[in-house]
N, C-alpha and C positions, 0 to 999 in steps of 0.2 A: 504494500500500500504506500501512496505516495503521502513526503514528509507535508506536514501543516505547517510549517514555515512560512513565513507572508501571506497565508491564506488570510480574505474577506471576513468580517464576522461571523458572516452566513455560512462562509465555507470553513469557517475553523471551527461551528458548530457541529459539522458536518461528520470533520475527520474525526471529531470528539466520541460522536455515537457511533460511527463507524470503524473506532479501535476496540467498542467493548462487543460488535457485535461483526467480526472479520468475516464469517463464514455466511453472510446472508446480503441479501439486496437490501439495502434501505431506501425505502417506499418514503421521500422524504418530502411533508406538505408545503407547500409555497400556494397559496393562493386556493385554487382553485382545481391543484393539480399534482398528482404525487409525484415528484421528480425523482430520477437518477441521476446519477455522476459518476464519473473516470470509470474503471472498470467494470461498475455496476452497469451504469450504460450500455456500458459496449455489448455485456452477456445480455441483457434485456432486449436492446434493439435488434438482438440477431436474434432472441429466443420468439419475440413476439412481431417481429417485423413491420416495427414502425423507424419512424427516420432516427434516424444520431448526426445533434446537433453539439453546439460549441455553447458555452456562457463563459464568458469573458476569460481572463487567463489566469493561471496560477504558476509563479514562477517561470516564467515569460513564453509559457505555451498553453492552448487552447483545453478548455477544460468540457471532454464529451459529455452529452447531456442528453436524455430525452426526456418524456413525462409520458403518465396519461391523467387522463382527468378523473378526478376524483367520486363522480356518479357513475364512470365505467371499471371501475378500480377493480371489482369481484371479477368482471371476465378477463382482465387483464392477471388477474392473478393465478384462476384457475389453468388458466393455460402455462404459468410459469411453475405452479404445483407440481401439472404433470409431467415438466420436465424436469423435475428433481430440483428445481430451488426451493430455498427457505428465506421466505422476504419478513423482514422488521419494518412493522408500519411505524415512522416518525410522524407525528401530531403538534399543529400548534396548541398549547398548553393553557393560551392565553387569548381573549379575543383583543384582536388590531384595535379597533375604534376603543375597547380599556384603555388596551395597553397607548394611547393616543393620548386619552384624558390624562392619564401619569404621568404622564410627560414623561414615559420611559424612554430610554436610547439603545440602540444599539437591535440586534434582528430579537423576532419575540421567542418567548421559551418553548423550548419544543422538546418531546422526551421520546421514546418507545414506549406504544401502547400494548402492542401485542407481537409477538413473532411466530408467525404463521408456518405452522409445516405439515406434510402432511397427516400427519398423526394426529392433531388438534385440528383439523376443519369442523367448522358451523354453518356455515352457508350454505342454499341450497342448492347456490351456482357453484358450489367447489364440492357438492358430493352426490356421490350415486343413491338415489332415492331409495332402490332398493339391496343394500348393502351398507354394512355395518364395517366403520370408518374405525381401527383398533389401535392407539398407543402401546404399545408393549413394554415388558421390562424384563429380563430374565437375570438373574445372580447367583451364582456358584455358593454350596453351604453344606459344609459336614458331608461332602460326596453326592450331594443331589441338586436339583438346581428348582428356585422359586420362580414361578412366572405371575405375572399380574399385568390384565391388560382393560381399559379403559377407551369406550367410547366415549367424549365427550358431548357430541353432537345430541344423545340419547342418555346419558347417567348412566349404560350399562359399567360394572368396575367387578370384576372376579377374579384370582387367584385359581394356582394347579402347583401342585409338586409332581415333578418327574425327576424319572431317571437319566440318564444318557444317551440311550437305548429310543427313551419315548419322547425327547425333544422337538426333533423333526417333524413327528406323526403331530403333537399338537399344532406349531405352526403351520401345519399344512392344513388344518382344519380353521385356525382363527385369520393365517393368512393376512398379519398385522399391517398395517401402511407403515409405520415406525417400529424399530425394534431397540432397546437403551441395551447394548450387550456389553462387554468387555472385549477385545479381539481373543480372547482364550476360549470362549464359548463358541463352537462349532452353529453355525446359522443354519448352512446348507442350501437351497434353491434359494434361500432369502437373505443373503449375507449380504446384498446391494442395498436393504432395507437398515444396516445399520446405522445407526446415530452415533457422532461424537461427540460427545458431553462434558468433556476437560476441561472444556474453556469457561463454562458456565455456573461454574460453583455451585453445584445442587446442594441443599441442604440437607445434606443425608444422615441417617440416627450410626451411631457410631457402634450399634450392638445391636442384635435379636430384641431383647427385652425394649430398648428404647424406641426401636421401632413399632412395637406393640403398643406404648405407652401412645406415642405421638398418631399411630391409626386412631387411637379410644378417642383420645381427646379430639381430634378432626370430626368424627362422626358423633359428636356429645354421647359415648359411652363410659363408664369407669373402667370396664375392661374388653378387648377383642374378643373376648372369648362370649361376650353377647352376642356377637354375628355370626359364632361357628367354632369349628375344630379347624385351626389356622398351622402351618408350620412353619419353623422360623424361618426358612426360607421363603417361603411365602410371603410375612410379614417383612422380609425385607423387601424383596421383587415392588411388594405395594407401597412401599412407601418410595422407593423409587420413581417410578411411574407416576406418582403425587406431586415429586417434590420437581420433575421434569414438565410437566405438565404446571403449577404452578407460578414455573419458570418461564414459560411461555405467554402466560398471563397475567407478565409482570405482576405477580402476587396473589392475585384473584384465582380463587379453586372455582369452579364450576360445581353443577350441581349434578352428584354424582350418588350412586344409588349406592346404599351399603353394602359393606366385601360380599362377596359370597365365595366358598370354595367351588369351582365346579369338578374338582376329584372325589365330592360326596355326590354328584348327579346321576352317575352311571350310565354313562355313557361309554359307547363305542369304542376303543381307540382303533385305531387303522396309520399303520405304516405309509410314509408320502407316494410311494410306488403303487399302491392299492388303492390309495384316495386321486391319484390320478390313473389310473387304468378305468376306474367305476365309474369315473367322469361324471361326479355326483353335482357339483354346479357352474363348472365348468367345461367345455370341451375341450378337445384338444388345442383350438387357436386360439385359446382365450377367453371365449363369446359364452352365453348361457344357452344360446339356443344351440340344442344337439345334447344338451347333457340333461340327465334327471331332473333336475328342478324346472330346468325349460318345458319338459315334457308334463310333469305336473301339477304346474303353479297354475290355479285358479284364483291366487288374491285377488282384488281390488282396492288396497291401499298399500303406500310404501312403508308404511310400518307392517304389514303382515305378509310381506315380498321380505322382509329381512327376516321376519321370527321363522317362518318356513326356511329359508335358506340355512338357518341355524339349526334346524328339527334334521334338516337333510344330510348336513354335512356333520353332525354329531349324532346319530341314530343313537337311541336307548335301549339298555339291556336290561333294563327292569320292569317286570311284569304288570306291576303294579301302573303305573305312570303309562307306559301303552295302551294300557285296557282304557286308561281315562280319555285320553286319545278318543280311541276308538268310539268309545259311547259319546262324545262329545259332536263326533260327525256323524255317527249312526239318530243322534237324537232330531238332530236342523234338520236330514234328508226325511225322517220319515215321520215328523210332526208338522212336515206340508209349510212349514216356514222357512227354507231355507231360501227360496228369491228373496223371501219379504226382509229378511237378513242380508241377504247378499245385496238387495236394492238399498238399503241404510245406508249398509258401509262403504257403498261405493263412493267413490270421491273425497272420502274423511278425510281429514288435513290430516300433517306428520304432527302431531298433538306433542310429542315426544323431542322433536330436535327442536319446534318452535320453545319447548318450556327451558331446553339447554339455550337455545340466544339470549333468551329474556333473563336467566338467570347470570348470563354472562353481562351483563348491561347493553347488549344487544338490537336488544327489541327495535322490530319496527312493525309500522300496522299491522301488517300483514301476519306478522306473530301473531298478534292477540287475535286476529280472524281467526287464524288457525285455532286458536283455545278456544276460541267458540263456537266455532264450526265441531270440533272435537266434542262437547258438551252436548251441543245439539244433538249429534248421530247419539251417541250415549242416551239420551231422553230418549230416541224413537226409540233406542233397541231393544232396553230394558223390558217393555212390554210383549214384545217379540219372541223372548227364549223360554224353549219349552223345559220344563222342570224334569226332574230326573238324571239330569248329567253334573256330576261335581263340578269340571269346570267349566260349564255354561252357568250355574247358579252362583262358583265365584267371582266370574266376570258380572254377573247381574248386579252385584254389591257394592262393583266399583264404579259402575257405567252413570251413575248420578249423582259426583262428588258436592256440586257446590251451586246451588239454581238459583241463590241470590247473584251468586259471582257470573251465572251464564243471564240471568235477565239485565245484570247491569251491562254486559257486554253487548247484550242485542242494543241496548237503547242507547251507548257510546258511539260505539263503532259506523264510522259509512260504507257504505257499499256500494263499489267495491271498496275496499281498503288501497288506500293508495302505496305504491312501493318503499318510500320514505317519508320519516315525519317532516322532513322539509320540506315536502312538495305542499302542505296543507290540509285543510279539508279532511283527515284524517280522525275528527273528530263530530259525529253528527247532530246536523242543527235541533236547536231543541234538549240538547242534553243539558248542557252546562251555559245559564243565563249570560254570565262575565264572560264570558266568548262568543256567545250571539250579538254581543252587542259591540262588541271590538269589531267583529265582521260588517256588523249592520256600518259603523264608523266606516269602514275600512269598502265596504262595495257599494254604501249605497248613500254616497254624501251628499248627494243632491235631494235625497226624498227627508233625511234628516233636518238638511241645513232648510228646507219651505216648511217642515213641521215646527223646528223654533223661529222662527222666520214669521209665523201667522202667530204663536205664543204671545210674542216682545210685541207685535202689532195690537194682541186688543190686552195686554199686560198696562203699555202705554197712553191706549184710545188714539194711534194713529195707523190707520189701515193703510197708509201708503207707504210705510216702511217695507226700507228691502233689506236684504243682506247681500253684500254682493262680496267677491273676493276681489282684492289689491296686491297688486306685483310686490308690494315696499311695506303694506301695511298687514295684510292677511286680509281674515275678516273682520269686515267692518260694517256698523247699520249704518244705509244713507238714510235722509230723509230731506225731503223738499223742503223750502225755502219758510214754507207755512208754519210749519212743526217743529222746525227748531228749537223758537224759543221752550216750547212744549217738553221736548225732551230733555234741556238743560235744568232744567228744573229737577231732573232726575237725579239726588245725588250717587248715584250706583254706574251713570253713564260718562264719559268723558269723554268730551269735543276733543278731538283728532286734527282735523281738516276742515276748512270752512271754504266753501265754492260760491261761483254766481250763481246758480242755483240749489242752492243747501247745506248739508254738511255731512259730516261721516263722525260715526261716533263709535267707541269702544267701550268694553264691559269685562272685568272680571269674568263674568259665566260667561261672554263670546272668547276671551283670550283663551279658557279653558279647553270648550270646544275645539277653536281651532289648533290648540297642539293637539288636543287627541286624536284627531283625523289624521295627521301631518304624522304621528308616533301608531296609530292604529292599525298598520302592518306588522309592526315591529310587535305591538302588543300582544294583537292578534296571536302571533306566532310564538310567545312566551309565554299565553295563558293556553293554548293547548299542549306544549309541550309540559306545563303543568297540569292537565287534563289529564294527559298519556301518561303522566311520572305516575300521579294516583292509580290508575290502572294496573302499570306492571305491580306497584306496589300489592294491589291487590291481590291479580294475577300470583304473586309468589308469596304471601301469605297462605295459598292454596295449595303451594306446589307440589307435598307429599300426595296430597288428593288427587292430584290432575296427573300427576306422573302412575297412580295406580288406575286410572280411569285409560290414560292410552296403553296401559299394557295390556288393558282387558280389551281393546277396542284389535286390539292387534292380535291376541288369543282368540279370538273370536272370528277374523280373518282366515286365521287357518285352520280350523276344524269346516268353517265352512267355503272352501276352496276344496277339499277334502270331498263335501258334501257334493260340489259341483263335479267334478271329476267322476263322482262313482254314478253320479243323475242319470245318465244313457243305459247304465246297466253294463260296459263294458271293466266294471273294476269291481270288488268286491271287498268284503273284510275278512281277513284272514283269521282264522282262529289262532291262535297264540297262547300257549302256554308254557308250561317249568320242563316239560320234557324233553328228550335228547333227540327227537328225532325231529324231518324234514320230507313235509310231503307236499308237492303243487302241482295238479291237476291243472294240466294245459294253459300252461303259464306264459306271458308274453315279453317280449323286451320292450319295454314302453317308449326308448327313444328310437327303435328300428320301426317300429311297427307306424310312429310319428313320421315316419322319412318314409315310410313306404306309401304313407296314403296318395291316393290317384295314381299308383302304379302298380297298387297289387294289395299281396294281403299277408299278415304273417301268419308261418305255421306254427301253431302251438306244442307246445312240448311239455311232458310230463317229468318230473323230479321226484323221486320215492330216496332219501337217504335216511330211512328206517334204521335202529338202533342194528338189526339183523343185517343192514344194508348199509354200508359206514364208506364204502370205494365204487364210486363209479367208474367204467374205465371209458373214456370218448376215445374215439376213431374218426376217421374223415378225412378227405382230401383238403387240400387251401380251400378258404371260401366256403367251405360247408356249415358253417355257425358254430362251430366249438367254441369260438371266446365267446359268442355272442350268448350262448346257453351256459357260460359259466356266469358269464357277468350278470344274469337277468337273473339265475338263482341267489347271486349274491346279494 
């Protein structure tokens, strides 16, 4: 990096944030637009292909520069995401016209608000709707290693202990966007996923136990051992992953759902060679269409496109948890309400990543739609689910957290919601008085200023007054020649201007008025961002509420995708039980048999591996279905 030496105030601010923060683009605001410089530049204008220009010199040569503008900031960023940078958004700290009244000198204060990577994304422009965005953390401990990984976008936060052995197989399954490793811990297909974290001083607990201590006290428990059976490596992995993620947001934790181990879930494991051969939600090029979950995802919300991709790629081997499963889609298809379910949930907002922006200080409109639109589907559904399935009746219990908090939403909120709170109008008319009336100031000064206007006329007993506006003066009442003396008499009015035909006169309540018109945008736009402050407030006074309201909105998603799927009659439910054996009667590949439609039809095949029956032996020429009848029994 180049020395700061005779650098501009502006640019010795520059070098300042950009020695604590080497390894990232700084996203640096000037106006209207978030600027790069010298090397930042030059990787940005070839990653996003816009121009590279020059602003004035440093050390007697041209200092490269480009920007983009600050309302297109998220596409610009997203595209630099996915080419593997990590941009630090700089903010001014201060506003200009303050820092103006100050009489301050020099450029205004500016800091790092956030350092974006991909492992911390909230946006809905920087993440895939239906997939679950994972920070990771893994650390070596008494021979085993702790893992802990964290979506933020959603509160999801769980822990795993594994062996050496079982590394691989889980990140093949969570498939982390960031992974905080040591270079001694073996990655494998994901070692390009590693983070380096030297430079950024984590605040890490310097022992097993005090990482225990410092989880309790984060989540306001007395001890870890409230949320589960933890191990210390585990407990350290999370606090890891906490204290990176923290670091990210300059300080501010996000709102993140309590540990859970998921080594007490019981689930699947599967080796990364087996979890790509099953091509469970992936295909081979990448893509989802052509693998399992392509073939049968019936959601209709992006929250229950990620809970199914988790059900898929982490299969469970406990009986118990399956059966519930099953009754739960056995119950929608055959109590004649699963459209009227599946028509609710269609289009639910991500109730879940909106409640993570908002608790980041994030929020914009369209957030809070989302929580109401979220609340909304919840009202319909509740009356909708048929009784007898565990977890259809535990979703029913959360699907109608807060009906003050959703009627105060209906009657805030406009529609649509507009993209940012700057744009306005984000708050609808009739809610809140002191802002109808900054607007009414602010859009409709002429129907105002003839209402006081005819007041001051029969106030005074002269109906020829007017109010007119002055280059020099503002507003001012005239009055004709007649009614002068009339109005001087007033002591509340004061002669201004005296003409050949009349005069102009001003008032305390006219100088009023006319600053508030003159300030009535300004205002306007200060008493709804105080309008929207109350809200989030609101909004996250709720937040345990509203975060178990979209998991049921999203459990709900996938038993009745489930339900959609088997509706034609070509799926069924399998019986399942504790025994050893394995038997399927004309069983199909579900993603061959998808790729075969309008060109044919597949053949069915039967699977008997009875306890009596433990070795099949296939034969067959290339191309005869032997993987393809391995992999559909698997």
């Amino acid at each position: 990096m180049k020395e700061a030496t005779g650098a501009s105030p502006a640019m010795a601010q520059w070098f300042a944030i950009k020695a604590q923060h080497e390894d990232a683009l700084l996203f640096f605001r000037m106006g209207d637009f978030y600027e790069l410089f010298f090397a930042d530049a030059q990787a940005a204008s070839a990653a996003l292909d816009i121009a590279l220009t020059a602003r004035g010199q440093h050390q007697g040569q041209p200092v490269p520069m480009c920007g983009v503008p600050v309302s297109q900031a998220e596409i610009y960023l997203a595209r630099l995401i996915r080419r593997g940078f990590r941009v630090a958004i700089v903010e001014q700290l201060e506003d200009p016209a303050e820092a103006k009244k100050r009489g301050a000198k020099g450029p205004l204060k500016r800091g790092v608000v956030r350092l974006v990577t991909p492992g911390t994304l909230t946006e809905e422009a920087l993440l895939e709707a239906g997939r679950a965005n994972f920070c990771a953390a893994i650390v070596a401990h008494e021979g085993k290693f702790g893992l802990a990984w964290a979506d933020i976008s959603t509160g999801q936060f769980e822990t795993e202990q594994a062996g050496p052995d079982e590394l691989t197989a889980i990140l093949g399954r969570l498939d982390p966007a960031e992974i905080l490793a040591s270079e001694e811990i073996p990655l494998g297909a994901h070692a390009t996923r590693r983070v380096e974290t030297k430079r950024m001083a984590l605040a890490l607990p310097i022992s097993a136990e005090a990482a225990r201590r410092g989880l309790a006290q984060k989540f306001g428990a007395a001890s870890l051992d409230a949320f589960g059976d933890f191990s210390s490596a585990e407990a350290l992995a999370a606090s890891f992953v906490l204290a990176y993620i923290e670091a990210t947001q300059m300080g501010s934790l996000p709102r993140l759902s309590r540990p859970a181990s998921a080594g007490l879930s019981g689930q699947l494991a599967m080796d990364a060679a087996t979890r790509a051969s099953l091509e469970l939600a992936s295909a081979r090029g990448g893509t989802e269409a052509g693998s399992l979950l392509g073939a049968v995802k019936r959601t209709v919300s992006p929250a229950g496109a990620r809970l199914l991709a988790s059900w898929v790629t982490a299969p469970l081997c406990r009986l118990e948890k399956l059966l519930a499963r099953q009754e739960a889609w056995l119950a929608l298809r055959d109590s004649g309400q699963h459209e009227a379910v599946r028509a609710a949930l269609r289009g639910t907002p991500d109730m879940a990543r909106a409640l993570g922006r908002i608790a980041l200080g994030r929020a914009s409109p369209r957030d809070l739609a989302a929580i109401r639109g979220g609340l909304e589907a919840g009202t319909a559904l509740a009356p909708l689910l048929p009784k007898g399935a565990k977890l259809l009746e535990n979703a029913a219990t959360a699907l109608i957290p807060a009906p003050a908090l959703l009627a105060t939403l209906q009657a805030a909120l406009a529609e649509p919601a507009p993209l940012r709170l700057d744009e306005g109008n984000a708050i609808a008319p009739g809610f809140d008085g002191e802002l109808d009336a900054e607007r009414a100031l602010r859009d409709d000064t002429r129907r105002i200023i003839a209402q006081f206007q005819t007041e001051l006329a029969q106030r005074y007993g002269v109906a020829s007054l007017k109010i007119r506006h002055h280059a020099q003066l503002g507003y001012v009442i005239e009055a004709p020649a007649a009614a002068v003396e009339k109005l001087r008499a007033h002591p509340d009015l004061t002669l201004r201007q005296a003409m050949a035909n009349g005069a102009r006169f001003m008032s305390a309540e006219l100088a009023d008025l006319d600053r508030r018109i003159t300030e009535a945008a300004d205002r306007a736009a200060a008493r709804e961002r105080a309008v929207f402050a109350d809200l989030v407030g609101d909004v996250l006074g709720e937040a345990a509420a509203l975060g178990r309201c979209a998991a049921a909105l999203a459990g709900l998603d996938v038993p009745q995708s489930a339900a959609a799927l088997a509706g034609p009659g070509t799926w069924c439910r399998p019986e399942v039980t504790d025994e050893a054996g394995l038997l399927i009667e004309a069983g199909r590949h579900p993603v061959v048999e998808a790729a075969l439609v309008g060109a044919g039809s597949f053949v069915p095949n039967d699977c008997d591996l009875s306890p009596d029956r433990r070795v099949l032996l296939l034969t067959g020429p290339n191309m005869a279905g032997k993987s393809t009848f391995l992999r559909q029994n698997a």
